[in-house]
Backbone atoms as SQL, in Angstrom:
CREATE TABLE atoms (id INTEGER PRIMARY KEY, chain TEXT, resi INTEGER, resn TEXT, atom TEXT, x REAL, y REAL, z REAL);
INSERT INTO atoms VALUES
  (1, 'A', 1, 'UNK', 'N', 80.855, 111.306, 74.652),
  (2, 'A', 1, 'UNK', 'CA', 80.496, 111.014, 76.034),
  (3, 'A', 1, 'UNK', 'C', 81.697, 110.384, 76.747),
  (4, 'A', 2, 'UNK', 'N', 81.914, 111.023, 77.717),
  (5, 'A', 2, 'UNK', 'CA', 83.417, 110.385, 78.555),
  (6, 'A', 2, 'UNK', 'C', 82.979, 109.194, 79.453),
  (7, 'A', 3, 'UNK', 'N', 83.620, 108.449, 78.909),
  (8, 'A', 3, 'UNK', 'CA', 83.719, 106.418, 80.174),
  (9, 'A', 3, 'UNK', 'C', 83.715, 107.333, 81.709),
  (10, 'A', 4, 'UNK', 'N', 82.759, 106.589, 82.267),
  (11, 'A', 4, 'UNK', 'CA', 82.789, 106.704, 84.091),
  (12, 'A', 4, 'UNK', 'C', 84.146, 106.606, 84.414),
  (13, 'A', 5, 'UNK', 'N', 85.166, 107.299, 85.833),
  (14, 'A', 5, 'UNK', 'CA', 86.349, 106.858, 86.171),
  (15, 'A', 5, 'UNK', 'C', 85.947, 105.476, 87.011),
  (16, 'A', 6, 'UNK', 'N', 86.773, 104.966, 87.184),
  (17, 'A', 6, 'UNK', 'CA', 86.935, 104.037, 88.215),
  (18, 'A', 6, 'UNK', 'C', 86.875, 104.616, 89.658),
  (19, 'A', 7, 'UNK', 'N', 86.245, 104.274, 90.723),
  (20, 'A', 7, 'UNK', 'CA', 86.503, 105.010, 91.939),
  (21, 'A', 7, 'UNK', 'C', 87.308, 103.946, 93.189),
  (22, 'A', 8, 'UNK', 'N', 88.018, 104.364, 93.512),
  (23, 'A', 8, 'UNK', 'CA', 88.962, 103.500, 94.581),
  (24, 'A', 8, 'UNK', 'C', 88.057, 103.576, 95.727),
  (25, 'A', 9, 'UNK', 'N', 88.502, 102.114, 96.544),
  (26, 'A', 9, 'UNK', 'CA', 87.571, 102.311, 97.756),
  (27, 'A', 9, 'UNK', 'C', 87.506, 102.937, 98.887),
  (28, 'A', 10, 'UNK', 'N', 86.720, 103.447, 99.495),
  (29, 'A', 10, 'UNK', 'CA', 87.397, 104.314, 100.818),
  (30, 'A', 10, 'UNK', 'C', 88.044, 103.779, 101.856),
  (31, 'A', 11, 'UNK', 'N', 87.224, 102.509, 102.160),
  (32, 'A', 11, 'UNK', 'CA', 87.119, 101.886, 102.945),
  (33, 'A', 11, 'UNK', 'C', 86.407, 102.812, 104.452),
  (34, 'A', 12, 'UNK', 'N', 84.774, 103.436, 103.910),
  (35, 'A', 12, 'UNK', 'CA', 84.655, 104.295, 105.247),
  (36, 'A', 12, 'UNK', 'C', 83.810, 103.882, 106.439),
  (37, 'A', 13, 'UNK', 'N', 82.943, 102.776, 105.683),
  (38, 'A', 13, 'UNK', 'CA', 82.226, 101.731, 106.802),
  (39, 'A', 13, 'UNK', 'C', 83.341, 100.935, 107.527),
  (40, 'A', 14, 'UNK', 'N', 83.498, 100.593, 107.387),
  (41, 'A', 14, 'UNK', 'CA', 84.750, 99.938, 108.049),
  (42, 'A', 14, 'UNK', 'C', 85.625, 101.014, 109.551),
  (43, 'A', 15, 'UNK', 'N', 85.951, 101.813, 108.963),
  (44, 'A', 15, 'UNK', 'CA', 86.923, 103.260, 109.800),
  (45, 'A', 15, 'UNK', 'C', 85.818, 103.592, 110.211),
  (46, 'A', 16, 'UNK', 'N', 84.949, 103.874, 110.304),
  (47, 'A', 16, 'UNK', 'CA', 83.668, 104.216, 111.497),
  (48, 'A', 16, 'UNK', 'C', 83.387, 102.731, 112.382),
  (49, 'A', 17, 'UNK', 'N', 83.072, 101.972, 111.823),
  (50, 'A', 17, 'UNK', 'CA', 82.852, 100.335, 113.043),
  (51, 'A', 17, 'UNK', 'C', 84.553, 100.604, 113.818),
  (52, 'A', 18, 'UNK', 'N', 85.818, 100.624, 113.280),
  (53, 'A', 18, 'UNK', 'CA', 87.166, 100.441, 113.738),
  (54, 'A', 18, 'UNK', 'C', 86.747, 101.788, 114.801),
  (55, 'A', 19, 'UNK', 'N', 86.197, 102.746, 114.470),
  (56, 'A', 19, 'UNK', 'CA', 86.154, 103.918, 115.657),
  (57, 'A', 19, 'UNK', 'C', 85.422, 103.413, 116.779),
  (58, 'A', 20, 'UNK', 'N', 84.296, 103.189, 116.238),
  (59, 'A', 20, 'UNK', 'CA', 83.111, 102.894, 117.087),
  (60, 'A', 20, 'UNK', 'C', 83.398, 101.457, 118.215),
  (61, 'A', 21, 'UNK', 'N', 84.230, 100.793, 117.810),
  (62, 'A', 21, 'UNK', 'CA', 84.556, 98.873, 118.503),
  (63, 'A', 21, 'UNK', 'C', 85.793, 98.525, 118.675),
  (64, 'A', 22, 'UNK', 'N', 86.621, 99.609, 118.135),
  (65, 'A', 22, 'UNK', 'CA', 88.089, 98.469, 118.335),
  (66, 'A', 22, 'UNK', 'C', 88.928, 99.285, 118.359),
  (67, 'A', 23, 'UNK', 'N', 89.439, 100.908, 118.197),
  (68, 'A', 23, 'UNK', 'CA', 90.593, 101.629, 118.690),
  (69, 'A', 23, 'UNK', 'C', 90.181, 102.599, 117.945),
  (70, 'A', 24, 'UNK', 'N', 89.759, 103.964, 119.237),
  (71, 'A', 24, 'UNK', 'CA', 89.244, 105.232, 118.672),
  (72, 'A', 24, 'UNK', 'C', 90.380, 105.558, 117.829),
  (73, 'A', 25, 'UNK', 'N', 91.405, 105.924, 118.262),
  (74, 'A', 25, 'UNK', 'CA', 92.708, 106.490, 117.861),
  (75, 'A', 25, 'UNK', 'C', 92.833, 106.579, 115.797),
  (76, 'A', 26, 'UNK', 'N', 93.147, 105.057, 116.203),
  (77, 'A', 26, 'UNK', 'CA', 93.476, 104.358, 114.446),
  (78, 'A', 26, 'UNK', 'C', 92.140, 104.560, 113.944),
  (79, 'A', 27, 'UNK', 'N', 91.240, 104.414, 114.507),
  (80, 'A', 27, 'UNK', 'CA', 89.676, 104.830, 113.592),
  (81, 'A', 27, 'UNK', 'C', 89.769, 106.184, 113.132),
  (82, 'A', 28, 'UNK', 'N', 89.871, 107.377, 113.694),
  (83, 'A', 28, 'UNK', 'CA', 89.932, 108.687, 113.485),
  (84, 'A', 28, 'UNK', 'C', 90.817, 108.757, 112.059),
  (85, 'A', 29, 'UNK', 'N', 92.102, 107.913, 112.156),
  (86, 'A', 29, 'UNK', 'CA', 93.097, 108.356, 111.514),
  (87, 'A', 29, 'UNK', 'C', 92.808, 107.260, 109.995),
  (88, 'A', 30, 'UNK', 'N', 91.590, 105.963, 110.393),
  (89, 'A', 30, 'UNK', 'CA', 91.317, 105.682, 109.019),
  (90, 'A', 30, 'UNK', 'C', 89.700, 106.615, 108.570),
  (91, 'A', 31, 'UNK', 'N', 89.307, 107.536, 109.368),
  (92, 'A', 31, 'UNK', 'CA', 88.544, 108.209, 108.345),
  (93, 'A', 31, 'UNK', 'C', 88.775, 109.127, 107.789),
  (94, 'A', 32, 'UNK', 'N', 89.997, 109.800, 108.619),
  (95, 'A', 32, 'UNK', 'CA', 90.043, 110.382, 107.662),
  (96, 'A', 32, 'UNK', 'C', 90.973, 110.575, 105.948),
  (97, 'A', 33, 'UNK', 'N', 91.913, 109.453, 106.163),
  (98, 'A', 33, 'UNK', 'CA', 92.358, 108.556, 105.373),
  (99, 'A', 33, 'UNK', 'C', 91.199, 108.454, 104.329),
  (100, 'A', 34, 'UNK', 'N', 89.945, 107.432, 104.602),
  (101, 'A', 34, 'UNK', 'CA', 88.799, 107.602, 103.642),
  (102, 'A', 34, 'UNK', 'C', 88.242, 108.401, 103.052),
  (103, 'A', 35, 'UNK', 'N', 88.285, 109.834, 103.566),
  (104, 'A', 35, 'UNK', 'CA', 87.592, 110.869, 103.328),
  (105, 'A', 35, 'UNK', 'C', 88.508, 111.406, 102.132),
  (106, 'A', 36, 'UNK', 'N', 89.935, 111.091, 102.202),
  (107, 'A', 36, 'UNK', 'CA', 90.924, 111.728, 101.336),
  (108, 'A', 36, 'UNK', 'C', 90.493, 110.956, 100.440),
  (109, 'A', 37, 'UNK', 'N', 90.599, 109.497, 100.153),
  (110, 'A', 37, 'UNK', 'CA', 89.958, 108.636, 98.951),
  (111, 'A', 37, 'UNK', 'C', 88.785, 109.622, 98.281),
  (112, 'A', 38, 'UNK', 'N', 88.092, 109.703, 99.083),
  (113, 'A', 38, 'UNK', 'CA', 86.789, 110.557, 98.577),
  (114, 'A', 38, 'UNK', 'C', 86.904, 111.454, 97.521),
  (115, 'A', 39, 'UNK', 'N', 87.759, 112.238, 98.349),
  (116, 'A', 39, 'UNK', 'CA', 88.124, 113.406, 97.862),
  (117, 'A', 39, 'UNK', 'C', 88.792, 113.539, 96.344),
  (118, 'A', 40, 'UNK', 'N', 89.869, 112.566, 96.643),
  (119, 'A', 40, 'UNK', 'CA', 90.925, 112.559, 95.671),
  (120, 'A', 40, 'UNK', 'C', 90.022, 111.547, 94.605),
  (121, 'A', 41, 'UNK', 'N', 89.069, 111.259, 94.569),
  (122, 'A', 41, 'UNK', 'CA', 88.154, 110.302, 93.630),
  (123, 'A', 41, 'UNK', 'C', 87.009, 111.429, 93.190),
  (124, 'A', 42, 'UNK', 'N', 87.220, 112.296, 93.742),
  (125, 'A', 42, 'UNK', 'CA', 86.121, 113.497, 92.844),
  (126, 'A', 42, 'UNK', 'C', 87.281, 114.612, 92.196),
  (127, 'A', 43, 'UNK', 'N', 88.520, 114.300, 92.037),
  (128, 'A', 43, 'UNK', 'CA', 89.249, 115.267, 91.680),
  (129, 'A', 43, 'UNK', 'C', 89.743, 114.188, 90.643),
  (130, 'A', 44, 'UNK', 'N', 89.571, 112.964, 90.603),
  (131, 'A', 44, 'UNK', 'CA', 90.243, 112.132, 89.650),
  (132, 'A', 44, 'UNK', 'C', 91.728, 111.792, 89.650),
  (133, 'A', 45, 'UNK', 'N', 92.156, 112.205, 91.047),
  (134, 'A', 45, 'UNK', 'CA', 93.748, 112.088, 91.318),
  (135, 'A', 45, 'UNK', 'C', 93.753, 110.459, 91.326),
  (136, 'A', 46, 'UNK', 'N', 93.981, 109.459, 90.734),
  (137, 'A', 46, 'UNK', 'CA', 93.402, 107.832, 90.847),
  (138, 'A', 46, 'UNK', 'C', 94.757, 108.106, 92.141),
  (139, 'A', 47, 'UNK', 'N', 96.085, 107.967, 91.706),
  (140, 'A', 47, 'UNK', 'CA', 97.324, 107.260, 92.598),
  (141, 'A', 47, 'UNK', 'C', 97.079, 108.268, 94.176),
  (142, 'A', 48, 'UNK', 'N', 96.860, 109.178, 94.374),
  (143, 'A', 48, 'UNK', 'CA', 96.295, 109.806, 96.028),
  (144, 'A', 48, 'UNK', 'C', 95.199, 109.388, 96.019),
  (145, 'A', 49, 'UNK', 'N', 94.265, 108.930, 95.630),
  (146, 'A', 49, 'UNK', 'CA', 93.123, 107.744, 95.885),
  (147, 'A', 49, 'UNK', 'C', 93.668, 106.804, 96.725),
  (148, 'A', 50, 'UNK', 'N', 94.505, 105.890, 95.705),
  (149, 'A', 50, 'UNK', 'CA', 94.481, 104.522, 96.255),
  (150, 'A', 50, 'UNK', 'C', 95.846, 104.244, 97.108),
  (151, 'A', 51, 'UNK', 'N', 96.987, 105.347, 97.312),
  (152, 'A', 51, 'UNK', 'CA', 97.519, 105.654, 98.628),
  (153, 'A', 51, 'UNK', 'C', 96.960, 105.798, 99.777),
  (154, 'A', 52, 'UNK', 'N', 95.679, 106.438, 99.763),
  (155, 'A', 52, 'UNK', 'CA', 94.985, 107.012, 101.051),
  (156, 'A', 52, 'UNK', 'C', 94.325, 105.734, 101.325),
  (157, 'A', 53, 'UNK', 'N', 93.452, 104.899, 100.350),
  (158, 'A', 53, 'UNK', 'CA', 92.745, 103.861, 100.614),
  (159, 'A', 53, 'UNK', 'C', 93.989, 103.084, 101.449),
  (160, 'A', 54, 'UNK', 'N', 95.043, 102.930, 100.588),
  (161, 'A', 54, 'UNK', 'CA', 95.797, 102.010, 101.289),
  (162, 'A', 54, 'UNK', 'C', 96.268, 102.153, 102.609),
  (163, 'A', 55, 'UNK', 'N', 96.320, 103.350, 103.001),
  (164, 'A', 55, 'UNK', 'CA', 96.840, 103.702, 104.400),
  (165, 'A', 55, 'UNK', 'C', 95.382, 103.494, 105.357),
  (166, 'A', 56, 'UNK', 'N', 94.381, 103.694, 104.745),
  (167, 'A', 56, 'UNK', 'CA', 92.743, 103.714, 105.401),
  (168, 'A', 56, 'UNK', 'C', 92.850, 102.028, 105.941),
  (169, 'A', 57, 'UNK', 'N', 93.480, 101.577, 105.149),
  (170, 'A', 57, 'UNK', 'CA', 93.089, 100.100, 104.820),
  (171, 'A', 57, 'UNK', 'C', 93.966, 99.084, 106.208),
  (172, 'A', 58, 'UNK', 'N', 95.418, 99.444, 105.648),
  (173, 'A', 58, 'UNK', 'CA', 96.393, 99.377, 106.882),
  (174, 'A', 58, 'UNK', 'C', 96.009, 100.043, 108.270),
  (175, 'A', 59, 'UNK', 'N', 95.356, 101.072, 108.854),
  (176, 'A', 59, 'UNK', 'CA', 94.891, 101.795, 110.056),
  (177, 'A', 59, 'UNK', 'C', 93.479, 100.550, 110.286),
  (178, 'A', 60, 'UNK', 'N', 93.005, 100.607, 110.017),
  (179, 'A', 60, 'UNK', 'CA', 91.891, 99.966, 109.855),
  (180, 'A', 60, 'UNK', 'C', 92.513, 98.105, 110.157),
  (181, 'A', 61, 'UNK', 'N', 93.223, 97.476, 109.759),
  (182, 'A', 61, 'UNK', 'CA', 93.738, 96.163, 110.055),
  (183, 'A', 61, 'UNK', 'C', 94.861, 96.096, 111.536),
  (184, 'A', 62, 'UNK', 'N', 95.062, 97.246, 111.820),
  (185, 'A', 62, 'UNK', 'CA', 95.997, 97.523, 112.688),
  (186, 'A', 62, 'UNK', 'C', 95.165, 97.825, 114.016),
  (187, 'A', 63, 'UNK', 'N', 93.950, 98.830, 113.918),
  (188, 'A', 63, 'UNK', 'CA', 92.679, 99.149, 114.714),
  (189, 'A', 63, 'UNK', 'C', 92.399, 97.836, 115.294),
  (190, 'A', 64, 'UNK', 'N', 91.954, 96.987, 114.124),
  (191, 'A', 64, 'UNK', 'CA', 90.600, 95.576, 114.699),
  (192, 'A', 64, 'UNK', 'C', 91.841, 94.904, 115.104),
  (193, 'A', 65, 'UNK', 'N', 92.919, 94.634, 114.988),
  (194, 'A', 65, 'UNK', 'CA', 93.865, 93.642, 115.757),
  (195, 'A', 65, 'UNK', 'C', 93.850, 94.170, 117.316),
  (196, 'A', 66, 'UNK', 'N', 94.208, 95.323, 117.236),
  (197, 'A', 66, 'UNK', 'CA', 94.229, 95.873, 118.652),
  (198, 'A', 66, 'UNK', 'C', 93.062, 95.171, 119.203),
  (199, 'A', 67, 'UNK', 'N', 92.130, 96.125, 118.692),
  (200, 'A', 67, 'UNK', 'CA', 90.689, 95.638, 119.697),
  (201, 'A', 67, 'UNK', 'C', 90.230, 94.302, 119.813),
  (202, 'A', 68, 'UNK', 'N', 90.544, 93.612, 119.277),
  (203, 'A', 68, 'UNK', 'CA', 90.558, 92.100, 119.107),
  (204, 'A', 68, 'UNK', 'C', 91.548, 91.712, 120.335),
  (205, 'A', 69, 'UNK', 'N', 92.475, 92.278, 120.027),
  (206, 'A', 69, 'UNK', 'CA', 93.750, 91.771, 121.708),
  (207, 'A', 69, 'UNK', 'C', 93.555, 92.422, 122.704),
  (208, 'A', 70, 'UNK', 'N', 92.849, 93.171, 122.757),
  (209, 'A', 70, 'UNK', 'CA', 91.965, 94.210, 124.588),
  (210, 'A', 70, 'UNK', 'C', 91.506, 93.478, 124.776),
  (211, 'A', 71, 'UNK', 'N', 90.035, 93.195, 123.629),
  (212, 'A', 71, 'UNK', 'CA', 89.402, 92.310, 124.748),
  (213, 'A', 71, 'UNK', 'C', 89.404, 91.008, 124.704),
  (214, 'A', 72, 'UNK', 'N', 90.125, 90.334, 123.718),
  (215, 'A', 72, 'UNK', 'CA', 90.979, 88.983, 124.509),
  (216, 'A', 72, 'UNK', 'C', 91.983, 89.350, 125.772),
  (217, 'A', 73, 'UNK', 'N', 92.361, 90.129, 125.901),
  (218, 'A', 73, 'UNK', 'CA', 92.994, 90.086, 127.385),
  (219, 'A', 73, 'UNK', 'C', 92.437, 90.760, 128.272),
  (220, 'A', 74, 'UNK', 'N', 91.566, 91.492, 128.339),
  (221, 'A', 74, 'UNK', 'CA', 90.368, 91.864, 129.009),
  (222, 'A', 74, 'UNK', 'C', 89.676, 90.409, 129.148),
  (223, 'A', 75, 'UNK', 'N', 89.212, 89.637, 128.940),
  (224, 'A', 75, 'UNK', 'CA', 88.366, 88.389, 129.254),
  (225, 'A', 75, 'UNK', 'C', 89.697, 87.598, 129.827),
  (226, 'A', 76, 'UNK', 'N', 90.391, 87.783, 129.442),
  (227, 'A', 76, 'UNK', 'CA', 91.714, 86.252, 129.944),
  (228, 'A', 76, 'UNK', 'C', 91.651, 86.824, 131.976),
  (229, 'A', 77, 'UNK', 'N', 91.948, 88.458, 131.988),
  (230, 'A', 77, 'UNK', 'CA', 92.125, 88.858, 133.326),
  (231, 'A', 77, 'UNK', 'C', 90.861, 88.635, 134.077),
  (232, 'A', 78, 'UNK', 'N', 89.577, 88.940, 133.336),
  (233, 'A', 78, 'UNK', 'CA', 88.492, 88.602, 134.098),
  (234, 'A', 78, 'UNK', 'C', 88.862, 87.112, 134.750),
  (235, 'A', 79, 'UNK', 'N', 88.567, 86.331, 133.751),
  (236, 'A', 79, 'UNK', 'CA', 89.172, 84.885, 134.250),
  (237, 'A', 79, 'UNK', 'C', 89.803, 84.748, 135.288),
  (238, 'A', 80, 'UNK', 'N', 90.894, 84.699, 134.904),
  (239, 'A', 80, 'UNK', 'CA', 91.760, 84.557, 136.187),
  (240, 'A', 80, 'UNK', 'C', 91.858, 85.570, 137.588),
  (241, 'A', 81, 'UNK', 'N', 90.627, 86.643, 137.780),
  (242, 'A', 81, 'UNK', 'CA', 90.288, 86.801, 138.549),
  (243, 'A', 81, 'UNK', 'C', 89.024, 86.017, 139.782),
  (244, 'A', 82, 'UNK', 'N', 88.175, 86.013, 138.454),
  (245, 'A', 82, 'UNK', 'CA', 87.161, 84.936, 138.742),
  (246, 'A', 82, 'UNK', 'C', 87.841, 83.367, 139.137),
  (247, 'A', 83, 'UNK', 'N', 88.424, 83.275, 139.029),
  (248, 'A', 83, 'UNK', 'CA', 89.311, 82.056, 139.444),
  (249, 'A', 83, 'UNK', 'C', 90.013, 82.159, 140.946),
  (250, 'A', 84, 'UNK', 'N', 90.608, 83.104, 140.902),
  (251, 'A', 84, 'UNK', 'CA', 91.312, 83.527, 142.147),
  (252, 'A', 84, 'UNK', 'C', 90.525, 83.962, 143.416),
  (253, 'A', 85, 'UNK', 'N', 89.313, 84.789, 143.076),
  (254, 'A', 85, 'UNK', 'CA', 88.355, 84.541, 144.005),
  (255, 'A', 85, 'UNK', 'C', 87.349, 83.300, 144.659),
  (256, 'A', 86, 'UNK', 'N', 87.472, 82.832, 143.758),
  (257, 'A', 86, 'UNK', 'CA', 86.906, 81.325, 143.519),
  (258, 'A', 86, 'UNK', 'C', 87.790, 80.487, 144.921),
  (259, 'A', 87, 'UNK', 'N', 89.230, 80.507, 144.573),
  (260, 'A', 87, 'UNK', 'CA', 90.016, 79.644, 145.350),
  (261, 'A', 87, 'UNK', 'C', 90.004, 80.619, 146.680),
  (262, 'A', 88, 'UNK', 'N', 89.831, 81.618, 146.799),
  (263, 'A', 88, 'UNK', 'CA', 89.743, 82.019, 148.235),
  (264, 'A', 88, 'UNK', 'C', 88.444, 82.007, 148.804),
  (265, 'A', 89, 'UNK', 'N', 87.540, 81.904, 148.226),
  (266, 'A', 89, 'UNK', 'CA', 86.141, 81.397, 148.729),
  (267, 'A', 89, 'UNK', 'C', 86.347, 80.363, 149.654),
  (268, 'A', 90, 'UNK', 'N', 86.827, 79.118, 149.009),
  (269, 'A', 90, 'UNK', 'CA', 87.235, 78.187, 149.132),
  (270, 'A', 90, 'UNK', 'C', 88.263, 77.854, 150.733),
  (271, 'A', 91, 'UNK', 'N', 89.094, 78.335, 150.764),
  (272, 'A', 91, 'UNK', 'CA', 89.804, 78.826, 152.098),
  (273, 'A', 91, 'UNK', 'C', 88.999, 79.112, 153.422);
């Protein structure tokens, strides 16, 4: 009887939320990154596994930073709009 392989992670929940919330772009490009994990984990290729994971992984940390800094600066401009109208009310 042959030992189970090990399976590398896809990381594909993740690359769907990164599509869906924080940068279509890099999301696209970590699923399908994941999908290669997949792939290369039913072919037993382990090292194109855990290249692809790793690039899934990096797209994916690179994605949520972005979207994390939109809409922190998306809220900073609201602000200081809301502010600026504020002081011309004021006038």
């Amino acid at each position: 009887m042959e030992a189970p392989r090990p399976k590398v992670e896809s990381h594909m929940i993740w690359s769907i939320i990164t599509t869906l919330c924080c940068c279509l772009p890099l999301g696209i490009g970590a699923i399908v990154c994941s999908r290669r994990v997949d792939m290369a984990n039913l072919d037993g290729d382990m090292a194109r596994a855990e290249e692809a994971s790793r690039k899934a992984k990096i797209l994916n940390i690179v994605g949520m930073v972005f979207g994390i800094l939109m809409i922190a600066i998306v809220i900073v401009l609201q602000v200081v709009q809301f502010m600026h109208l504020k002081n011309l009310k004021k006038n």
